[in-house]
N, C-alpha and C positions, 0 to 999 in steps of 0.2 A: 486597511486590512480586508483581505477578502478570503471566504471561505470555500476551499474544492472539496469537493468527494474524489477519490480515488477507488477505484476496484480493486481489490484484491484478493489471490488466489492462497489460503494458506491450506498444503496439502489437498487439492484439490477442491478443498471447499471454497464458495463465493464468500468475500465475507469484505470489508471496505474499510474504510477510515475517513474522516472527514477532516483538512486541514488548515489550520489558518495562514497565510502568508502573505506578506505585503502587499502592496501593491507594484511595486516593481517583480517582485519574485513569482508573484501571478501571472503576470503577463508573459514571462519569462516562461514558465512551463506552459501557457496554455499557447506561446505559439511553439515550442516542442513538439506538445502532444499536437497540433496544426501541420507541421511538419512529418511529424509519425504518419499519421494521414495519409498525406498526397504522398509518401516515397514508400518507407518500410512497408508500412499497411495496407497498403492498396489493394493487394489483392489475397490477405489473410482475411479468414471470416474470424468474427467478432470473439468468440472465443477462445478463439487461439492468439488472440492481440501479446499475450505474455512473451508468449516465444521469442520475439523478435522486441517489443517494447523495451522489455524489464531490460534486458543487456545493455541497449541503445541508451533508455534514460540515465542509466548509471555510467553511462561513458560521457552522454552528453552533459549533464549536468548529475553529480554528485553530490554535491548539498542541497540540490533538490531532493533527491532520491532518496537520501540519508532522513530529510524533515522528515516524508510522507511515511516512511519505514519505521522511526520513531513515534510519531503519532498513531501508528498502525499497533505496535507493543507495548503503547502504553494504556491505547486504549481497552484491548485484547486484556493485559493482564489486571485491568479494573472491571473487565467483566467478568472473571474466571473467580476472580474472588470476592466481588460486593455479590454476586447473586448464584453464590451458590459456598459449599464446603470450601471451595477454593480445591476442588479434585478434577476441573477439566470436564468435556464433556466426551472426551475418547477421539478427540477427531484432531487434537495437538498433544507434543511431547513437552511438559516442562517439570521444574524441578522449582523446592521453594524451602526458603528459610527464614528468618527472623527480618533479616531485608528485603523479603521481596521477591518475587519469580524469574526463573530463569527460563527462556525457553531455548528446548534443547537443537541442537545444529543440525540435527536431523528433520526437523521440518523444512517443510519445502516452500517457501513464502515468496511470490511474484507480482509485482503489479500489473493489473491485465491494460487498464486502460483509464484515463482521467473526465469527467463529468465536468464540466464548465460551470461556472456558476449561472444559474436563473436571473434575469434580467428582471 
């Protein structure tokens, strides 16, 4: 198992997610995001990596994108509510009831760019 950080953009804020995935499924995304690189990316600067990424990785791999995106909302809605009312801090839309948070589709949530794992 190997653990990546992922960037991500919710509503314009910077905000990430850290995820665990195999060791085949690692490699797997980190020569994607390798890939993003030397072709999509090349000549986008760093902040704008979304634009073109997030589309790409969800065409190129979908159960990739789907993990990173799941661990992104789950970890989001464990922060929203172990340290605080569970009222948000004004910068996401969600909604909540006896199960659990919903967040609402009008957020705008992207992956900017992937972090390698440290050697």
């Amino acid at each position: 198992m190997k653990e990546i950080n992922a960037e991500i953009y919710i509503n314009w804020d910077n905000d990430g997610a850290t995820v665990k995935f195999s060791d085949e499924e690692a490699e797997k995304l980190l020569a994607l995001w390798k890939e993003a690189q030397d072709t999509i990316l090349h000549d986008v600067e760093e902040e704008d990596y979304w634009e073109k990424f997030d589309p790409w990785l969800q065409e190129q791999a979908p159960d990739l994108y789907e993990k990173i995106m799941k661990a992104f909302y789950d970890d989001l809605a464990e922060r929203l509510c172990c340290y605080g009312p569970c009222d948000g801090d004004g910068f996401v839309s969600f909604s909540r009831d006896m199960d659990g948070i919903y967040f609402d589709d009008s957020n705008e949530v992207v992956i900017n760019q992937i972090f390698p794992p440290s050697e």
